[in-house]
N, CA, C and O atoms as CSV, one atom per row, in Angstrom:
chain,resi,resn,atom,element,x,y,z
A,1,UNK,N,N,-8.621,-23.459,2.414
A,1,UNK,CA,C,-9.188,-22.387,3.208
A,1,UNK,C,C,-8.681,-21.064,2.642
A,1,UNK,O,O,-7.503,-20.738,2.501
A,2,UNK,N,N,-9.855,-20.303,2.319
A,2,UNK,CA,C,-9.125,-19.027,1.731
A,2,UNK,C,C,-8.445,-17.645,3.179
A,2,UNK,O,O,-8.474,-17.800,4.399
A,3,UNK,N,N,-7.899,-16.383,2.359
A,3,UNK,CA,C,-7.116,-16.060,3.276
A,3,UNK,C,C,-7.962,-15.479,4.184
A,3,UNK,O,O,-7.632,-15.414,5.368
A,4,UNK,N,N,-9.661,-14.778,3.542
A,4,UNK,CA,C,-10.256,-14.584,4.230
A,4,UNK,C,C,-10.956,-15.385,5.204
A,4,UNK,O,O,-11.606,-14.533,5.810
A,5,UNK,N,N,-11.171,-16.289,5.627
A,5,UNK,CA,C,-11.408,-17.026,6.373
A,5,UNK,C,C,-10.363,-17.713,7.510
A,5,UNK,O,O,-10.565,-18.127,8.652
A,6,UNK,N,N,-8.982,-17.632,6.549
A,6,UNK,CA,C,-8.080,-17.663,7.695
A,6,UNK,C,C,-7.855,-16.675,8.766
A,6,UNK,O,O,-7.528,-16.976,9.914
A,7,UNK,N,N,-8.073,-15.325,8.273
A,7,UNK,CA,C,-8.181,-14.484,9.242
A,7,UNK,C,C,-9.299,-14.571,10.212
A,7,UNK,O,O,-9.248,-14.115,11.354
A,8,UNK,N,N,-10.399,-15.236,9.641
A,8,UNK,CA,C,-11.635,-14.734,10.436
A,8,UNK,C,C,-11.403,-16.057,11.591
A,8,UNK,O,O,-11.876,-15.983,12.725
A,9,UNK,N,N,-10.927,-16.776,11.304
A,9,UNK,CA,C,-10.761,-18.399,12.651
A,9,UNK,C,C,-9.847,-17.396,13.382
A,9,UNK,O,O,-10.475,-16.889,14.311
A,10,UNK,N,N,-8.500,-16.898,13.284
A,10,UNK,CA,C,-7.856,-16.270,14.271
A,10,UNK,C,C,-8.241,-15.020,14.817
A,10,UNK,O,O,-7.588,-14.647,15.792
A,11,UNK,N,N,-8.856,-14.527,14.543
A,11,UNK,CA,C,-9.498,-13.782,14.971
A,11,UNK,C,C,-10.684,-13.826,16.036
A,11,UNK,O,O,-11.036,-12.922,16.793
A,12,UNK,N,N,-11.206,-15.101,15.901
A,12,UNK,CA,C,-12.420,-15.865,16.731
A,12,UNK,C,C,-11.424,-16.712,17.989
A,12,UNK,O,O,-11.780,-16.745,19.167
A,13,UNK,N,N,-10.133,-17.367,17.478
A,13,UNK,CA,C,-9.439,-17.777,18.330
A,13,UNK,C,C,-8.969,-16.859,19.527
A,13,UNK,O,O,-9.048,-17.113,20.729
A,14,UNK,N,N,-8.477,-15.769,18.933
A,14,UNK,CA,C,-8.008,-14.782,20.036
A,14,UNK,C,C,-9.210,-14.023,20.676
A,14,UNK,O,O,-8.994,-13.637,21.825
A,15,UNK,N,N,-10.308,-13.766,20.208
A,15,UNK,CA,C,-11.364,-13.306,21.019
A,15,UNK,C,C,-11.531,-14.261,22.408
A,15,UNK,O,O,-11.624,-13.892,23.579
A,16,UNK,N,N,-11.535,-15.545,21.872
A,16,UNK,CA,C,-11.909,-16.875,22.980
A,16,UNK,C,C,-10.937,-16.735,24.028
A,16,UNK,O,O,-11.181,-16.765,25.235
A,17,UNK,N,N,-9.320,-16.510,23.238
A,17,UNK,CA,C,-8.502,-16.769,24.407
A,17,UNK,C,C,-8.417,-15.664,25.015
A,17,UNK,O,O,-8.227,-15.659,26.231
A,18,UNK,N,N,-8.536,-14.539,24.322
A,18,UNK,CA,C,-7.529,-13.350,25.495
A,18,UNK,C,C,-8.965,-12.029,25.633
A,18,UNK,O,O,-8.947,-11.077,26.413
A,19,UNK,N,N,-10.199,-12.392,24.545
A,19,UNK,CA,C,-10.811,-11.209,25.009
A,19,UNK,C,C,-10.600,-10.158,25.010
A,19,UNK,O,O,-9.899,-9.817,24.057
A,20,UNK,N,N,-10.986,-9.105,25.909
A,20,UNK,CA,C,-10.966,-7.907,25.154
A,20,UNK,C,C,-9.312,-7.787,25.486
A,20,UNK,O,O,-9.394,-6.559,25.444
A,21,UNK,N,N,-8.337,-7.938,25.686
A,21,UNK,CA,C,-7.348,-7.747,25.115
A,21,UNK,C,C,-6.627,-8.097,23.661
A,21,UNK,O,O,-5.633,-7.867,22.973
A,22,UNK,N,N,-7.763,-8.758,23.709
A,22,UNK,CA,C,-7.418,-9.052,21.516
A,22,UNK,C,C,-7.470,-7.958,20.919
A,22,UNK,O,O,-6.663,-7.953,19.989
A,23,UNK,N,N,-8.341,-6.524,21.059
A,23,UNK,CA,C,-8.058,-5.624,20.446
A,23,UNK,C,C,-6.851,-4.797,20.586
A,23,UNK,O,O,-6.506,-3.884,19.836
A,24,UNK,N,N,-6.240,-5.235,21.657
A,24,UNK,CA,C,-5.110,-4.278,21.840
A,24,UNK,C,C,-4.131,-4.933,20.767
A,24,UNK,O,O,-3.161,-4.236,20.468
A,25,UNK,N,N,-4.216,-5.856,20.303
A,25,UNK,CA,C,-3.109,-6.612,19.540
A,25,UNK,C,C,-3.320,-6.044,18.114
A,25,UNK,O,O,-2.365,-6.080,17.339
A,26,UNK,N,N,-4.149,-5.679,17.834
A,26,UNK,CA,C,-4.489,-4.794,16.445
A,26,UNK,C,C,-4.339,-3.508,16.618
A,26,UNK,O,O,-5.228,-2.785,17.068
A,27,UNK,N,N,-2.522,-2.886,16.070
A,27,UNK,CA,C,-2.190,-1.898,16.725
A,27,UNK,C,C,-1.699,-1.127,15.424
A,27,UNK,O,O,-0.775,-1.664,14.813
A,28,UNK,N,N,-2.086,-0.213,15.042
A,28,UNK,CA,C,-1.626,0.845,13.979
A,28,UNK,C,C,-0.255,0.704,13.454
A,28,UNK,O,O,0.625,0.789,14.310
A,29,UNK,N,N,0.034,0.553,12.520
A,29,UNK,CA,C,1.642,0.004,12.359
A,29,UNK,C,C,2.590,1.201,11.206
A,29,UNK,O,O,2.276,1.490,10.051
A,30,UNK,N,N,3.660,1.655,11.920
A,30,UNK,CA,C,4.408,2.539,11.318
A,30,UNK,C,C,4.205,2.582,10.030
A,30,UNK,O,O,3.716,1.632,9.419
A,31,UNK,N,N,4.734,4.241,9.198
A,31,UNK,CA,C,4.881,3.900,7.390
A,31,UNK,C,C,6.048,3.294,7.016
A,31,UNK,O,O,5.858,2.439,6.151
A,32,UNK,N,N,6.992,3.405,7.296
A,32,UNK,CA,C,7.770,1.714,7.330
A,32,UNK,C,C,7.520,0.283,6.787
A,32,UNK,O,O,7.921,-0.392,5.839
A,33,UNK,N,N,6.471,0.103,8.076
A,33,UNK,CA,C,6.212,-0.890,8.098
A,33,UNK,C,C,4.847,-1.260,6.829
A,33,UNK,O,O,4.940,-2.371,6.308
A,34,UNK,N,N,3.903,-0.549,6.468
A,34,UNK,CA,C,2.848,-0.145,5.955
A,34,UNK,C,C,3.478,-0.229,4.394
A,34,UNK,O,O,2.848,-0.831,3.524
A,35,UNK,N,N,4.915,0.493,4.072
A,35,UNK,CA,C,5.235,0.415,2.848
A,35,UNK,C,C,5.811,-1.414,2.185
A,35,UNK,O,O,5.699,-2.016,1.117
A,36,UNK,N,N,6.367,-1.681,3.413
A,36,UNK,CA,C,6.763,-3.057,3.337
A,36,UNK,C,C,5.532,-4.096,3.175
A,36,UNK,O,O,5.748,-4.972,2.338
A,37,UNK,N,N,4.436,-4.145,3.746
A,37,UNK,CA,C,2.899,-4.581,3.261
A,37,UNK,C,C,3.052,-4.659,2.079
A,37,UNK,O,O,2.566,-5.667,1.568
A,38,UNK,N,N,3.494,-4.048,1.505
A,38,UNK,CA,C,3.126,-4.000,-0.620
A,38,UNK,C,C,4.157,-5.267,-0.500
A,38,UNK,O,O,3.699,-6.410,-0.496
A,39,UNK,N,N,4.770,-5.163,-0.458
A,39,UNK,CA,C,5.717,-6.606,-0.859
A,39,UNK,C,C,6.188,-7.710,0.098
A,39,UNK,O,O,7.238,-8.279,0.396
A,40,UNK,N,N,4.212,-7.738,0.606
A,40,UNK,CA,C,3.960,-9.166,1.202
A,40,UNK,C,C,2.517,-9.407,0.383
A,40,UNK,O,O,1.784,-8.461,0.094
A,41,UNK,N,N,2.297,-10.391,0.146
A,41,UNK,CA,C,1.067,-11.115,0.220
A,41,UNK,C,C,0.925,-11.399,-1.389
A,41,UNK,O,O,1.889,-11.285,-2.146
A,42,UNK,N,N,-0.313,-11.762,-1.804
A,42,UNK,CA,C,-0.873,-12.635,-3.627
A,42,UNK,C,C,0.675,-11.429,-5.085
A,42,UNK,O,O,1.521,-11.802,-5.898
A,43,UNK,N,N,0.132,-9.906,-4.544
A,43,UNK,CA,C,0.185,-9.142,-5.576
A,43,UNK,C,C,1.669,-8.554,-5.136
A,43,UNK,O,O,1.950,-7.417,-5.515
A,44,UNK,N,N,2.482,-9.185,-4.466
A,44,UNK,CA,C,3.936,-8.712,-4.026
A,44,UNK,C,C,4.903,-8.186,-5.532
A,44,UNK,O,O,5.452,-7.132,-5.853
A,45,UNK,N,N,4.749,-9.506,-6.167
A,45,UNK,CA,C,5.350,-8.772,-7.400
A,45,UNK,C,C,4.840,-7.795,-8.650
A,45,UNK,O,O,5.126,-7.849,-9.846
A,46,UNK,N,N,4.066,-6.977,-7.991
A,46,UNK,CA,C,3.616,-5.824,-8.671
A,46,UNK,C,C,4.194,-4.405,-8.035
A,46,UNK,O,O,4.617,-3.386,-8.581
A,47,UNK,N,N,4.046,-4.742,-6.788
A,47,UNK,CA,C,4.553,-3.629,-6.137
A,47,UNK,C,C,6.048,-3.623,-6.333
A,47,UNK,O,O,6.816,-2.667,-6.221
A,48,UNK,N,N,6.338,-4.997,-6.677
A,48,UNK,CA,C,8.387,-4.984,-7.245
A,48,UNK,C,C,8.357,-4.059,-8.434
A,48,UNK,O,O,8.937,-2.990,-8.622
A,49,UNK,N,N,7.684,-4.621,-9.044
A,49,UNK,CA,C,7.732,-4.066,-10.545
A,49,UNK,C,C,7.125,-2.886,-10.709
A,49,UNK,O,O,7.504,-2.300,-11.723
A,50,UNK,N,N,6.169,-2.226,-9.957
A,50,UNK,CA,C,6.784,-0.366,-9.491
A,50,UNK,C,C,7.384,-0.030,-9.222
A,50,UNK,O,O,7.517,1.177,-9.428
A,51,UNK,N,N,8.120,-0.578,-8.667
A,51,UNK,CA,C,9.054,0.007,-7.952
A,51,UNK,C,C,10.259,-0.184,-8.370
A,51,UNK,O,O,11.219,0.076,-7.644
A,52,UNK,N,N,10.380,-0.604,-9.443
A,52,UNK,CA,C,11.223,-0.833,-10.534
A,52,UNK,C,C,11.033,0.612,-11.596
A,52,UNK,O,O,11.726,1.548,-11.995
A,53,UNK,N,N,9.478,0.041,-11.753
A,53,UNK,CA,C,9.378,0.971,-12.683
A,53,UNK,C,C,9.905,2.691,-12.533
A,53,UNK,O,O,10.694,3.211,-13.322
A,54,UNK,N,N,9.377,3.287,-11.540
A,54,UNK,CA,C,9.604,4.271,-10.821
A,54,UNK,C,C,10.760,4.367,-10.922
A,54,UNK,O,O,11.079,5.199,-11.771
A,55,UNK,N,N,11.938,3.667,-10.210
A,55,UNK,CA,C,12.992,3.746,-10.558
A,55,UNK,C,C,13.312,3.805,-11.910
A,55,UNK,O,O,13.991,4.832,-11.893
A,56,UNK,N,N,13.309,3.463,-12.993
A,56,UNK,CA,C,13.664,3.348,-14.094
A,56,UNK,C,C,12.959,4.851,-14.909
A,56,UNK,O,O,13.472,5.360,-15.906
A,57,UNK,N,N,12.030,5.236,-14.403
A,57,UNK,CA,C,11.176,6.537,-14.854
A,57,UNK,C,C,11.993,7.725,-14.009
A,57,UNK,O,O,12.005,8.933,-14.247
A,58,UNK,N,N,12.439,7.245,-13.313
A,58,UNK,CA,C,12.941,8.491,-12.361
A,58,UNK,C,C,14.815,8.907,-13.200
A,58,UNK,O,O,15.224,10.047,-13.422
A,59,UNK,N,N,15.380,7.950,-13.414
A,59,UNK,CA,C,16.261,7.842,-14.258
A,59,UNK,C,C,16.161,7.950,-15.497
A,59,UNK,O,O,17.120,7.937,-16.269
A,60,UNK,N,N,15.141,8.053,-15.770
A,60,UNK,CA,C,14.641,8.966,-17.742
A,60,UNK,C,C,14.681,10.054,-17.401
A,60,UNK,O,O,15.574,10.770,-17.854
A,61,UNK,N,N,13.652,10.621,-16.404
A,61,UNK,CA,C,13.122,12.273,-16.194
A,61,UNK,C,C,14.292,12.707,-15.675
A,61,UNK,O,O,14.536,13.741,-16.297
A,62,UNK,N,N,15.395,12.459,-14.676
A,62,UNK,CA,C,16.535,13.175,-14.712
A,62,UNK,C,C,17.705,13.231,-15.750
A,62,UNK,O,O,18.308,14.298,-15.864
A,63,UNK,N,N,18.048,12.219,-16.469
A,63,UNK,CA,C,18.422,12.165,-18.147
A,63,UNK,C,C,17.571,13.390,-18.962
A,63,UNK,O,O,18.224,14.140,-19.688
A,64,UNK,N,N,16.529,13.527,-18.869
A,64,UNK,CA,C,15.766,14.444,-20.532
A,64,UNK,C,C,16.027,15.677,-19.554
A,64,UNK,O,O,16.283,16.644,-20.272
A,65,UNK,N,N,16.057,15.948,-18.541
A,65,UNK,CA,C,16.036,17.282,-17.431
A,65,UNK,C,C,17.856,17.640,-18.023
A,65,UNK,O,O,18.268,18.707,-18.479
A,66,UNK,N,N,18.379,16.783,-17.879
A,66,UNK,CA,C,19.820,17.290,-17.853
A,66,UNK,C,C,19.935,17.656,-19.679
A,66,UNK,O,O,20.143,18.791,-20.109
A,67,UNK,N,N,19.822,16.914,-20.208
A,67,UNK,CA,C,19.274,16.994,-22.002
A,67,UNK,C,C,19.046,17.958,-22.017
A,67,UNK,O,O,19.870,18.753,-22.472
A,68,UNK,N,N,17.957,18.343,-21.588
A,68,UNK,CA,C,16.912,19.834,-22.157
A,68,UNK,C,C,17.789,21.240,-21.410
A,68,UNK,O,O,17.763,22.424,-21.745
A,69,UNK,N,N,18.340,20.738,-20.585
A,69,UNK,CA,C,19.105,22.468,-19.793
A,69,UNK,C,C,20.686,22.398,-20.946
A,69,UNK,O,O,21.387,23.409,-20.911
A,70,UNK,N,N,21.064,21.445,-21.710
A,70,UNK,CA,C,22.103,21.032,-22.532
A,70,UNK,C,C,21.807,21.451,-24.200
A,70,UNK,O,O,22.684,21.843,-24.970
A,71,UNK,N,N,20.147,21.239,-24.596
A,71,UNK,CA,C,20.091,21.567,-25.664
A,71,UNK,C,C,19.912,23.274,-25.788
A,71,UNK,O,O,19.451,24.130,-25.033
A,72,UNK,N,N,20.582,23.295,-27.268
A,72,UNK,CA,C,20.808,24.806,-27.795
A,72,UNK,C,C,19.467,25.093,-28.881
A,72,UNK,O,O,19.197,26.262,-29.157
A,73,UNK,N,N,18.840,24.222,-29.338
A,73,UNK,CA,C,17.707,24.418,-30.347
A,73,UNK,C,C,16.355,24.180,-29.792
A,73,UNK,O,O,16.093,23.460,-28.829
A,74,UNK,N,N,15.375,24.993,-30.643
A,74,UNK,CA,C,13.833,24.888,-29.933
A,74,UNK,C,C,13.724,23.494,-29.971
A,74,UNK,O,O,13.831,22.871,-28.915
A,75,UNK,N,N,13.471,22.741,-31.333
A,75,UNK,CA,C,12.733,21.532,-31.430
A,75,UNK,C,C,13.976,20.393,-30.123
A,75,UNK,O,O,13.295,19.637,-29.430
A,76,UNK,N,N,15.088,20.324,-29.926
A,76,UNK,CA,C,15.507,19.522,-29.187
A,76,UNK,C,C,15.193,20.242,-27.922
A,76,UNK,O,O,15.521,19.870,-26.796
A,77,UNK,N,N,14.787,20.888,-28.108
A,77,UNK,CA,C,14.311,21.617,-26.247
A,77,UNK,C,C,13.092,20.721,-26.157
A,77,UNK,O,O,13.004,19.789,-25.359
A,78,UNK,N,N,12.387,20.982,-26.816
A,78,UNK,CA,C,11.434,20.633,-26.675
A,78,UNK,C,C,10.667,18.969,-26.573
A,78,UNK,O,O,9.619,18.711,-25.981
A,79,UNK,N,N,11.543,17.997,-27.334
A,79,UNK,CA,C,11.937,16.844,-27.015
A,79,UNK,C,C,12.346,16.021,-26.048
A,79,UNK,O,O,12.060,14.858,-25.764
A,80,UNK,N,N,13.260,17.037,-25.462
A,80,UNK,CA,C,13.750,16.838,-24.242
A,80,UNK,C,C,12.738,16.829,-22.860
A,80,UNK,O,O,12.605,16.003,-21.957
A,81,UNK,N,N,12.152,18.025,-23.108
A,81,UNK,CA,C,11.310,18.675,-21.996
A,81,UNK,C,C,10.263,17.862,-22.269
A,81,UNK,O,O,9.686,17.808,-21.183
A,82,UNK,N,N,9.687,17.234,-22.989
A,82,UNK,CA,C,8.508,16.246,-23.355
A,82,UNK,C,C,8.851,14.773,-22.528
A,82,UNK,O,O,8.172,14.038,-21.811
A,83,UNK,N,N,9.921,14.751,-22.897
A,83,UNK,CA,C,10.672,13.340,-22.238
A,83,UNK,C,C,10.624,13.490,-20.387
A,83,UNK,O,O,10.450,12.652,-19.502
A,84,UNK,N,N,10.845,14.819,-20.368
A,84,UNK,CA,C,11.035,15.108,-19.023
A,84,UNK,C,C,9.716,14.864,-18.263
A,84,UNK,O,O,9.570,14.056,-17.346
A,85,UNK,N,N,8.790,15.668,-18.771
A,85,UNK,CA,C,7.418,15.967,-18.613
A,85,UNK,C,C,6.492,14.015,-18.488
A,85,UNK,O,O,5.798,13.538,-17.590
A,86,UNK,N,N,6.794,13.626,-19.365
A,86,UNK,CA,C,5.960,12.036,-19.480
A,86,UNK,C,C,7.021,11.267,-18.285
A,86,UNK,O,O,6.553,10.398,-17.549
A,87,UNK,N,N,8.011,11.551,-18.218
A,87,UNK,CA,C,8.785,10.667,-17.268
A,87,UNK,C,C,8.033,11.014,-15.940
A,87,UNK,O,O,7.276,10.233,-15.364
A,88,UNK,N,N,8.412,12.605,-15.421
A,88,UNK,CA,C,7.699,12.964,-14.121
A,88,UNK,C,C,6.369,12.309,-13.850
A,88,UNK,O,O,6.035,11.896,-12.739
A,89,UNK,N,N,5.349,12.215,-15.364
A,89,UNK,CA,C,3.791,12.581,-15.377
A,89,UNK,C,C,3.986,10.070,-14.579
A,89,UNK,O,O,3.172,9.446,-13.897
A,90,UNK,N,N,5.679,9.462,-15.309
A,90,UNK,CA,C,4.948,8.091,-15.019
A,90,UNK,C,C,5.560,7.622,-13.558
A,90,UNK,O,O,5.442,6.451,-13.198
A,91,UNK,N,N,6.190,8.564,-12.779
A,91,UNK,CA,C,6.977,8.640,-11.971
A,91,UNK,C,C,5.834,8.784,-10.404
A,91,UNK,O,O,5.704,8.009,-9.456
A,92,UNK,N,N,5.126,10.197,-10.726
A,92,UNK,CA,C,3.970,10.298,-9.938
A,92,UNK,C,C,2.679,9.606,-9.794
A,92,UNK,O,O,1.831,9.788,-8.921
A,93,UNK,N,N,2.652,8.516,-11.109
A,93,UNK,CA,C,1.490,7.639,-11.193
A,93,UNK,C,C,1.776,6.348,-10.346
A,93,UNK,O,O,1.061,5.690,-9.590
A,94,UNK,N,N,3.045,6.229,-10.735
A,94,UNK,CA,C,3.305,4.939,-9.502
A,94,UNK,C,C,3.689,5.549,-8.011
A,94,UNK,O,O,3.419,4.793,-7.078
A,95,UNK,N,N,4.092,6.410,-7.783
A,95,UNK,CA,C,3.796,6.926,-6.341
A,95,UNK,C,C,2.105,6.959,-5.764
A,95,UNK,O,O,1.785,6.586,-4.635
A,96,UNK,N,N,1.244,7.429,-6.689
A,96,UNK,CA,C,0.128,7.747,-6.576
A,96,UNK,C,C,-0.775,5.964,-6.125
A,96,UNK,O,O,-1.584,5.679,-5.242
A,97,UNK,N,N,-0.083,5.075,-7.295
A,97,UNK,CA,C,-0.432,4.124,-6.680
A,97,UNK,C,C,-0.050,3.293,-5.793
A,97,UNK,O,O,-0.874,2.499,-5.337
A,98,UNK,N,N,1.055,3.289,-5.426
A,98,UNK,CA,C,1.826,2.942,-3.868
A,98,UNK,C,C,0.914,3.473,-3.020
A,98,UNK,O,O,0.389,2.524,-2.438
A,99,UNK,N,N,0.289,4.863,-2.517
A,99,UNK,CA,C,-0.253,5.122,-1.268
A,99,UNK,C,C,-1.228,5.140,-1.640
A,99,UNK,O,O,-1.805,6.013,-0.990
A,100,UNK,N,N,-2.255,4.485,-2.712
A,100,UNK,CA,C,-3.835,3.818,-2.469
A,100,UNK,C,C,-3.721,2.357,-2.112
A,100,UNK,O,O,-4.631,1.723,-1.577
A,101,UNK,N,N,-2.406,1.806,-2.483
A,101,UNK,CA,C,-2.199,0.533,-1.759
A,101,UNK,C,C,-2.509,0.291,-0.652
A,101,UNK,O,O,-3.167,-0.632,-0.172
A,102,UNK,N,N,-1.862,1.426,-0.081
A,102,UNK,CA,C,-1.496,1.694,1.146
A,102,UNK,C,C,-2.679,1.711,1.638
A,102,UNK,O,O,-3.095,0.894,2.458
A,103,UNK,N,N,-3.409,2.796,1.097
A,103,UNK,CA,C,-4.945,3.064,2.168
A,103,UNK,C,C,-5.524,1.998,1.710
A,103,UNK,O,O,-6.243,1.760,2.681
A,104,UNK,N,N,-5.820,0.942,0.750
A,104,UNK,CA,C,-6.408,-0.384,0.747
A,104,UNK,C,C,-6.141,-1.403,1.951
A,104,UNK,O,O,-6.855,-2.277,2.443
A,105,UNK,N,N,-4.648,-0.895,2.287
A,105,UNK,CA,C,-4.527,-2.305,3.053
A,105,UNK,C,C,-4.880,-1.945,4.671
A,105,UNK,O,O,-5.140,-2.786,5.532
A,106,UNK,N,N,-4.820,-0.438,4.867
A,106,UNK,CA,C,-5.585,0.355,5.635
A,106,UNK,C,C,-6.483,0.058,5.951
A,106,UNK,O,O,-6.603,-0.469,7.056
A,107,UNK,N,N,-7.863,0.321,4.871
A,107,UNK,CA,C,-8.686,0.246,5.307
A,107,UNK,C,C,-9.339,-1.322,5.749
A,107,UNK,O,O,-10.412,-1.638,6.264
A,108,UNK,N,N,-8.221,-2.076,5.313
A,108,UNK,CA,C,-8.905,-3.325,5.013
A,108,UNK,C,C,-8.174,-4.247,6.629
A,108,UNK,O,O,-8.467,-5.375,7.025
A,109,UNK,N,N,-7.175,-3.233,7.253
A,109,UNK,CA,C,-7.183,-3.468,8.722
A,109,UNK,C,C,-8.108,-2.946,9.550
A,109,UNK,O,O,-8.311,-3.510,10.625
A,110,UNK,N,N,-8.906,-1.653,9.157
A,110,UNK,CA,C,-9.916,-0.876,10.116
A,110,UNK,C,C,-11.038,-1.665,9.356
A,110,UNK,O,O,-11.713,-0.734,8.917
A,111,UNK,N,N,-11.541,-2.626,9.008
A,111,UNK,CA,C,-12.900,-3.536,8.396
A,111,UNK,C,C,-12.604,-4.410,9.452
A,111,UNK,O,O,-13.407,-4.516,10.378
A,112,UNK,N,N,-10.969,-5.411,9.428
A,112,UNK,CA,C,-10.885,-6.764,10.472
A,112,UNK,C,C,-10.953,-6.531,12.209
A,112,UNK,O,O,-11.115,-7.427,13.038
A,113,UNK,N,N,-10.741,-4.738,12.544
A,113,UNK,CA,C,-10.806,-4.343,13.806
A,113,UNK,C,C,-11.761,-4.006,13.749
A,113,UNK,O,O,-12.175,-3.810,14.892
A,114,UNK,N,N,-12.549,-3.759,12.950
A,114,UNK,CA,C,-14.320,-3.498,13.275
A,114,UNK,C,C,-15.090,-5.192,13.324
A,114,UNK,O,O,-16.071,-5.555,13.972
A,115,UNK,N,N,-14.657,-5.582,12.858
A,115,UNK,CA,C,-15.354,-7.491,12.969
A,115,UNK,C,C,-14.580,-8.188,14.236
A,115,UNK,O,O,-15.132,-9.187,14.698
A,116,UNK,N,N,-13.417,-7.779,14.811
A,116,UNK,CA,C,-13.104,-7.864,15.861
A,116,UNK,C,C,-14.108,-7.580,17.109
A,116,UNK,O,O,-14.778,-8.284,17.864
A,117,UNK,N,N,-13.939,-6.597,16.990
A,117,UNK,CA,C,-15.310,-5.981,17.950
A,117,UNK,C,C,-16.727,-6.007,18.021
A,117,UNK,O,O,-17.298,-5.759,19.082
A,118,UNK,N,N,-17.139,-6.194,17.324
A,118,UNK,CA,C,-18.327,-6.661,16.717
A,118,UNK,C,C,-18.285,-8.545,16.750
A,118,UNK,O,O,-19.392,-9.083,16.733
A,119,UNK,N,N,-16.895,-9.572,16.800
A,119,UNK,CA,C,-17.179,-10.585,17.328
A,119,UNK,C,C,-16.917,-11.105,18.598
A,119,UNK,O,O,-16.727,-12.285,18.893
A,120,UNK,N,N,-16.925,-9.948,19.456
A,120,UNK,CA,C,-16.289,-9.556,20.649
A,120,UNK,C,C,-17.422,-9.419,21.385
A,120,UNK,O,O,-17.570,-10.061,22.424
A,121,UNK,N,N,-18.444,-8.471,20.874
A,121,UNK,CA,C,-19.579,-8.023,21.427
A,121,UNK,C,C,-20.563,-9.145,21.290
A,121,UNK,O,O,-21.337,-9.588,22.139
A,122,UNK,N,N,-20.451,-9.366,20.542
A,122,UNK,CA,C,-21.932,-10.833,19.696
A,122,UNK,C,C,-21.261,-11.418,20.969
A,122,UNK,O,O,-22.040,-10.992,21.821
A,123,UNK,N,N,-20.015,-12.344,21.863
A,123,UNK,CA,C,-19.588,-12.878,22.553
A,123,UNK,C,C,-19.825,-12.874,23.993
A,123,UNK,O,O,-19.860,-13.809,24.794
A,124,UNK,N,N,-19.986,-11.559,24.153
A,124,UNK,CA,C,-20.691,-11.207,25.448
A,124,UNK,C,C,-21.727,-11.188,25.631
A,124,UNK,O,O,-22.154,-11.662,26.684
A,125,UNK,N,N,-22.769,-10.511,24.480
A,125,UNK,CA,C,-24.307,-10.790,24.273
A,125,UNK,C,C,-24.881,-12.288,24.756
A,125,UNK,O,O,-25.780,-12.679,25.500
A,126,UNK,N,N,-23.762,-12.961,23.840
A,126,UNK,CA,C,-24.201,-14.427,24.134
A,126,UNK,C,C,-23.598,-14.892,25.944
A,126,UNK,O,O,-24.024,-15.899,26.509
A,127,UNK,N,N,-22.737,-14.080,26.494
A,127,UNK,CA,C,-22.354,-14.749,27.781
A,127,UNK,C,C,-23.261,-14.174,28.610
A,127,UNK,O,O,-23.536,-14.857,29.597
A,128,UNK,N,N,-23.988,-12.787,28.482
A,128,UNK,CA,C,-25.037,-12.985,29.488
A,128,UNK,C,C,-26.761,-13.519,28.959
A,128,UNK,O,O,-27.734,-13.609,29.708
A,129,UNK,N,N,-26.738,-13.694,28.064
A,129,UNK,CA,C,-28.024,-13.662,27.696
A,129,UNK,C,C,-28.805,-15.169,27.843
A,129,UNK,O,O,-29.992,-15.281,27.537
């Protein structure tokens, strides 16, 4: 059974049992909690290994930053500040992709609370009709 379909049986389960209080159980969840999402589910160890990475980029760009305020010559200035510059430029790319994660897994809770409701409604349609 795939995962999508596992969601969609519990989701049909809790409509049956609790009704419209099933939507209250689909409740907006802290950034905390939202950042911790990345390192659950298929692609967990990617979000490790940003977050590695990041770390490890963040510890270059403050190395070539301290370098470059240290060097006395153009061309090692400039080496430095290059180092600095590509570190920041790989530092903000994995931030950048941490919070589209984020709004993926977002949006992909406001899709299962819209099929919530929508198998909520089909439910009642069918109880008076």
């Amino acid at each position: 059974m795939t995962r999508t379909a596992e969601v969609d049986r519990l989701i049909r389960a809790a409509l049956e049992a609790e009704g419209v209080e099933g939507l209250e159980l689909v409740s907006e969840p802290s950034l905390p909690e939202m950042v911790t999402e990345l390192f659950r589910g298929r692609l967990r160890w990617i979000g490790g290994l940003f977050m590695v990475m990041i770390l490890v980029f963040f510890i270059v760009t403050v190395f070539c930053g301290l370098r470059f305020l240290d060097a006395q010559e153009v061309p090692d200035m400039i080496r430095w500040g290059a180092g600095f510059f590509f570190g920041l430029v790989a530092v903000l790319a994995g931030k950048i992709w941490y919070w589209m994660e984020i709004e993926r897994i977002t949006m992909t809770r406001e899709i299962k609370r819209v099929e919530l409701m929508v198998a909520h409604l089909a439910s009642e349609l069918r109880a008076r009709g």
